[in-house]
C-alpha positions in Angstrom: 166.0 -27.3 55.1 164.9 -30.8 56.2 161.5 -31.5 57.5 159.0 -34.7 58.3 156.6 -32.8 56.4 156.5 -31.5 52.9 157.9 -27.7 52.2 156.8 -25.2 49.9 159.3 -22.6 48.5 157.4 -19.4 48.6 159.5 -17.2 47.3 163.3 -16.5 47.5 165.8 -13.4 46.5 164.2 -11.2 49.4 167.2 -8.8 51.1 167.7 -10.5 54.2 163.9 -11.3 54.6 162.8 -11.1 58.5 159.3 -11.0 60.1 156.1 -11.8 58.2 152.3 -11.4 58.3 149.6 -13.6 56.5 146.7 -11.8 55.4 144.0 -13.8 55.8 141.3 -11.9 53.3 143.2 -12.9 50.0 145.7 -15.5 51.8 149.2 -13.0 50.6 151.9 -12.9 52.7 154.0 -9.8 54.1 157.4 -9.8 55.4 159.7 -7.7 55.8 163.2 -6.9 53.9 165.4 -6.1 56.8 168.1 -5.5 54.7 167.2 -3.0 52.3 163.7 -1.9 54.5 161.1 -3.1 51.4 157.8 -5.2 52.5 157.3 -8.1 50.2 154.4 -9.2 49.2 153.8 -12.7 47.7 150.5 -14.0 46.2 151.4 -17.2 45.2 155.2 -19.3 44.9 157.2 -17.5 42.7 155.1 -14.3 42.6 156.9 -11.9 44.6 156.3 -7.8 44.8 157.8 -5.0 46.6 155.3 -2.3 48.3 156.3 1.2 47.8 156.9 1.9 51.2 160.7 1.6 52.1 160.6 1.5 56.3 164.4 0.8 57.3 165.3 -2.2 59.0 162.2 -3.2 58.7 160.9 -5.9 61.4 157.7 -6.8 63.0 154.5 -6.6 60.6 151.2 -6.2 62.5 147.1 -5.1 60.9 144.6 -3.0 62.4 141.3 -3.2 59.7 143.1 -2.2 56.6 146.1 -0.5 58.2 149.8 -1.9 58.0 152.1 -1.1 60.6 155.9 -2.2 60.3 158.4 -2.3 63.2 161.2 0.4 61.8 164.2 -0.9 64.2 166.8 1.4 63.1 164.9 4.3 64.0 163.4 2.3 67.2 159.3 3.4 66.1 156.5 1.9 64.7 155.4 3.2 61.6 151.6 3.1 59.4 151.8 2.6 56.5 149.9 5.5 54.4 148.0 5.0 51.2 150.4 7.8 49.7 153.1 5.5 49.2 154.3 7.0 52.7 154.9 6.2 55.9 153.2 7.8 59.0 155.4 7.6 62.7 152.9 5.8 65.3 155.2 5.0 68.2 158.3 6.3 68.9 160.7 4.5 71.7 164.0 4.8 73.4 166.8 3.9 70.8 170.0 2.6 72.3 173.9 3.0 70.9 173.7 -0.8 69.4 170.5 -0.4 67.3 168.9 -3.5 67.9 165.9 -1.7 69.0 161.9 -3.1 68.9 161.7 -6.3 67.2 158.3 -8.4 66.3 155.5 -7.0 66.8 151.7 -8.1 66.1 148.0 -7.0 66.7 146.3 -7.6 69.9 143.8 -10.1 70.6 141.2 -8.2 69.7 142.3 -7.0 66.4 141.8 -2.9 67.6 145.6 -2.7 69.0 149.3 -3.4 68.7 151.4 -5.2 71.2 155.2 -3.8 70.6 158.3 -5.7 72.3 160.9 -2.7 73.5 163.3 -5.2 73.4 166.2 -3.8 74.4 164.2 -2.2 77.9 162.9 -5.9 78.5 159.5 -4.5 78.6 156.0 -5.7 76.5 153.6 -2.4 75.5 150.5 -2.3 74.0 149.4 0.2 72.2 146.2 1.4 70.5 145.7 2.5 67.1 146.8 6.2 67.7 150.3 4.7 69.8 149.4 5.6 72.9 150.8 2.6 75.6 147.7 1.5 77.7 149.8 -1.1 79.7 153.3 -2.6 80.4 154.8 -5.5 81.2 158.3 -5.8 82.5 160.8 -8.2 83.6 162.2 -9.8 80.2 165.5 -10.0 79.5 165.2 -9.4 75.6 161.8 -10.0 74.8 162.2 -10.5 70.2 159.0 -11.8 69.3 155.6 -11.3 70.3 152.4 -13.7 69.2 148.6 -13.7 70.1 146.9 -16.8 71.1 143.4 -16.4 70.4 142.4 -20.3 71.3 144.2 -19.1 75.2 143.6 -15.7 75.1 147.1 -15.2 75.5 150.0 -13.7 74.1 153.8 -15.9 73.2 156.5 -14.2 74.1 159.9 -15.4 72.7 162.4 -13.8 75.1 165.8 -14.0 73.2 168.4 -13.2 75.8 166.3 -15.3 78.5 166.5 -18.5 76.1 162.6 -19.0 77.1 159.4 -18.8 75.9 156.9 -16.8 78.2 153.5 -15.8 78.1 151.3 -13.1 79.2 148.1 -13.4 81.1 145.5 -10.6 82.3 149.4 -9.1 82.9 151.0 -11.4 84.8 153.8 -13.7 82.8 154.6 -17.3 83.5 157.6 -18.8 81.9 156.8 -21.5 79.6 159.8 -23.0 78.6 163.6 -22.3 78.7 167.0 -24.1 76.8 166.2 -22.0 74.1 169.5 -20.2 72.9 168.2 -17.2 70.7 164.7 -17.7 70.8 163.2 -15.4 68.5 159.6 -16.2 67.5 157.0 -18.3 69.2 153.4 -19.7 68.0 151.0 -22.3 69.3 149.7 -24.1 66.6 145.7 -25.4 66.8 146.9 -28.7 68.3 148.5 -26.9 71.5 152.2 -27.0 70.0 154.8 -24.5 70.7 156.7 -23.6 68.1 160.1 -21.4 68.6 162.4 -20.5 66.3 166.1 -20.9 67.0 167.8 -18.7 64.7 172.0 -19.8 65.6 170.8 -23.6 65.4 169.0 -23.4 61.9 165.6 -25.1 63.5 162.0 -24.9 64.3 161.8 -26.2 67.4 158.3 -27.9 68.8 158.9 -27.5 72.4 155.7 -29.0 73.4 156.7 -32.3 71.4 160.2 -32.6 71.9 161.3 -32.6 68.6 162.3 -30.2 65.4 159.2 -29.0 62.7 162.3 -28.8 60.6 165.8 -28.2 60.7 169.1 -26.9 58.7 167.4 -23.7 57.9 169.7 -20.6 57.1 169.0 -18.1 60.4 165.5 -18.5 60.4 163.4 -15.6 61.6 159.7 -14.8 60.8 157.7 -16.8 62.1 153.8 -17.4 61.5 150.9 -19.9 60.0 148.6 -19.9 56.9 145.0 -19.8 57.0 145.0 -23.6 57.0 147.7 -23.9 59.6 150.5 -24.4 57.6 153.5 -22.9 59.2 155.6 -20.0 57.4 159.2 -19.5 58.5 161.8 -17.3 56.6 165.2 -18.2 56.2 166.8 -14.8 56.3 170.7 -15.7 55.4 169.0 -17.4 52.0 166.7 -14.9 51.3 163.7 -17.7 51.0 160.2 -17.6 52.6 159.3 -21.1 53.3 156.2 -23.5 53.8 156.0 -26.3 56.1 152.7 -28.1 54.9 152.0 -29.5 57.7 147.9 -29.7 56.7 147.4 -29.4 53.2 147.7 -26.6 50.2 146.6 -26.2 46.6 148.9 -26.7 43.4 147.7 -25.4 40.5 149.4 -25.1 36.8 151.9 -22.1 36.6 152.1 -20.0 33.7 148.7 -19.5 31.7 146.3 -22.1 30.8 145.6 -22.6 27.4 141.5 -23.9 27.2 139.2 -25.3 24.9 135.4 -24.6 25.7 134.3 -25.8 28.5 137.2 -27.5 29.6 138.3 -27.4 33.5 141.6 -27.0 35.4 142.9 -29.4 37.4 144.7 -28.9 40.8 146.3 -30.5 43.2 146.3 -31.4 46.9 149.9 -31.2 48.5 148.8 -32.7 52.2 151.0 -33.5 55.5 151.8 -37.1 55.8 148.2 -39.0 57.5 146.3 -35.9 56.6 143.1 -37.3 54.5 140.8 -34.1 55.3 137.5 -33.5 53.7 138.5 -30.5 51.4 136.0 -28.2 48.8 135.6 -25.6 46.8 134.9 -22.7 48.8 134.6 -20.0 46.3 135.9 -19.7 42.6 135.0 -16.6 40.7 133.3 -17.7 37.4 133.2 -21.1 37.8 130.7 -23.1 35.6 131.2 -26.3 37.7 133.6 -27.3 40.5 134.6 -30.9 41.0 135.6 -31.2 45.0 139.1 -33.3 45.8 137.3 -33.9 49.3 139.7 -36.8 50.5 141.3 -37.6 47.6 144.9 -35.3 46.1 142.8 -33.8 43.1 140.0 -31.4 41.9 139.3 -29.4 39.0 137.2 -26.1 38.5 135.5 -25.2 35.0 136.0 -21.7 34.5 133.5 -19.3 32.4 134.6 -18.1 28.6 137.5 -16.0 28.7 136.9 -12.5 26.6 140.2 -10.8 27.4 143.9 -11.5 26.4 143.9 -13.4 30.1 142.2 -14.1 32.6 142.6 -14.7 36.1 140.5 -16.9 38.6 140.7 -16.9 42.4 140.1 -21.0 44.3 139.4 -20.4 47.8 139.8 -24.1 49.4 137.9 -24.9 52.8 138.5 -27.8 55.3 138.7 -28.7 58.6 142.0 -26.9 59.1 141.2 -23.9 57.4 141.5 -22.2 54.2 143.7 -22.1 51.3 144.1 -20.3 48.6 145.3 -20.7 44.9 145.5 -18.7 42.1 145.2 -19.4 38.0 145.8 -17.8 34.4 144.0 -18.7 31.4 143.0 -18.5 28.3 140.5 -19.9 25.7 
């Protein structure tokens, strides 16, 4: 893929990878394996594992407190997933002969209920915790991809038939934008742009500025940012989750750190071109002394003695865009 901005490969070999889901409490990413139904999870580049759960087709990936729920479009349902190993059927819809059934679904602006495209019935539902639909909205052609705006308090609606981008508010739906072949996923980044993805054309389009995020990607399809805005996009015919820094994010040594006493690791700042952000230490586990980057492309934390075979320390960066977060081995 080619982008303005630098990319991050996040993690590749994923079976047909599809929608995704940051979660922002230890900044891991979910998305789902539409090709053999099993939810990655990756913690870091390179460091990629499967959940136990196997939900088939699996699509849209949505959180409610501490409960996954996965869009299972070959059955046409939304499932939970159960802290058996299991999966539990939430919402049940109308299948139809094609199987391209629901699609990508998220969690409501509130964080306390689901909001579930029936694609192929053109209709919008949300849905509380237990599945039961407590309103509809109709009139899409193939509505694919569904995304809360919290800054709005509105929902993006990427209506893939209709070759728009809609959006919903207090029920009512304006159309947004259109010229849009395919448009699967849409997001409104903090800055006000609209971001669709445009699987057949290999690009992330920013409607709002005219222009491609990045292009030349393999069928893109999930769609989503990090918790410092950075945008995540999965190229599902290459089997690659993606990065787009397009604020700033952490590099830190891979492998396992071999220390002398009282000696630091150092990390790096990848950042967006212009972005010269005030970033810190937030929180590091253990850490004797932290030296901040703040402006600058480099920091270093000094973590406490290591008693164990390995060890493992947790950075937690803050700026103005957000939070990022990295993750190190060592040993003394």
């Amino acid at each position: 893929m080619s982008s303005g901005d630098p990319v991050v490969l996040l993690a590749t070999g994923m079976s047909t990878p599809d929608d995704l889901l940051y979660v922002p409490s230890d900044g891991s990413v979910l998305v789902g394996e539409h090709g053999d139904g099993h939810i990655a999870r990756i913690t870091a580049p390179g460091k990629l594992q499967r959940l136990p759960q196997v939900v088939p087709e699996a699509e849209g990936i949505a959180m409610i407190g501490d409960t996954t729920y996965v869009a299972d479009q070959f059955n046409a349902r939304v499932v939970a997933l159960t802290g058996s190993g299991g999966v539990r059927s939430v919402l049940q819809l109308q299948p139809v002969p094609s199987g391209e059934n629901l699609d990508g679904i998220s969690s409501d602006l509130s964080g306390t209920g689901l909001v579930v495209p029936d694609s192929p019935h053109g209709t919008v539902l949300f849905v509380d915790a237990n599945g039961h639909v407590t309103q509809r909205v109709g009139g899409f052609s193939r509505p694919a991809g569904v995304a809360p705006d919290p800054a709005s308090g509105r929902y993006l609606v990427a209506d893939e038939n209709a070759s728009a981008v809609f959006e919903i508010v207090g029920g009512r739906v304006t159309r947004l934008a259109g010229g849009l072949p395919g448009a699967d996923d849409a997001v409104r980044t903090a800055a006000g742009h609209v971001l669709v993805i445009l699987p057949g054309q290999g690009r992330l389009a920013d409607v709002s500025g005219g222009g491609n995020l990045a292009t030349g990607l393999r069928n893109p399809q999930g769609l989503g940012f990090d918790g410092a805005g950075n945008v995540l996009v999965t190229e599902s015919d290459n089997g690659r989750l993606d990065l787009v820094v397009t604020s700033f994010v952490a590099e830190v040594p891979s492998g396992t750190v071999q220390l002398s006493a009282g000696e630091g690791i150092c990390f790096g700042l990848l950042r967006a071109p212009g972005n010269s952000e005030d970033v810190q230490v937030f929180k590091a586990d253990g850490a004797t002394a932290v030296f901040n980057p703040m402006g600058g492309n480099q920091g270093e934390v000094v973590p406490g003695p290591c008693s164990q075979a390995t060890c493992g320390m947790t950075i937690q960066l803050s700026g103005p865009s957000g939070t990022e977060f990295a993750h190190v081995s060592y040993r003394d």
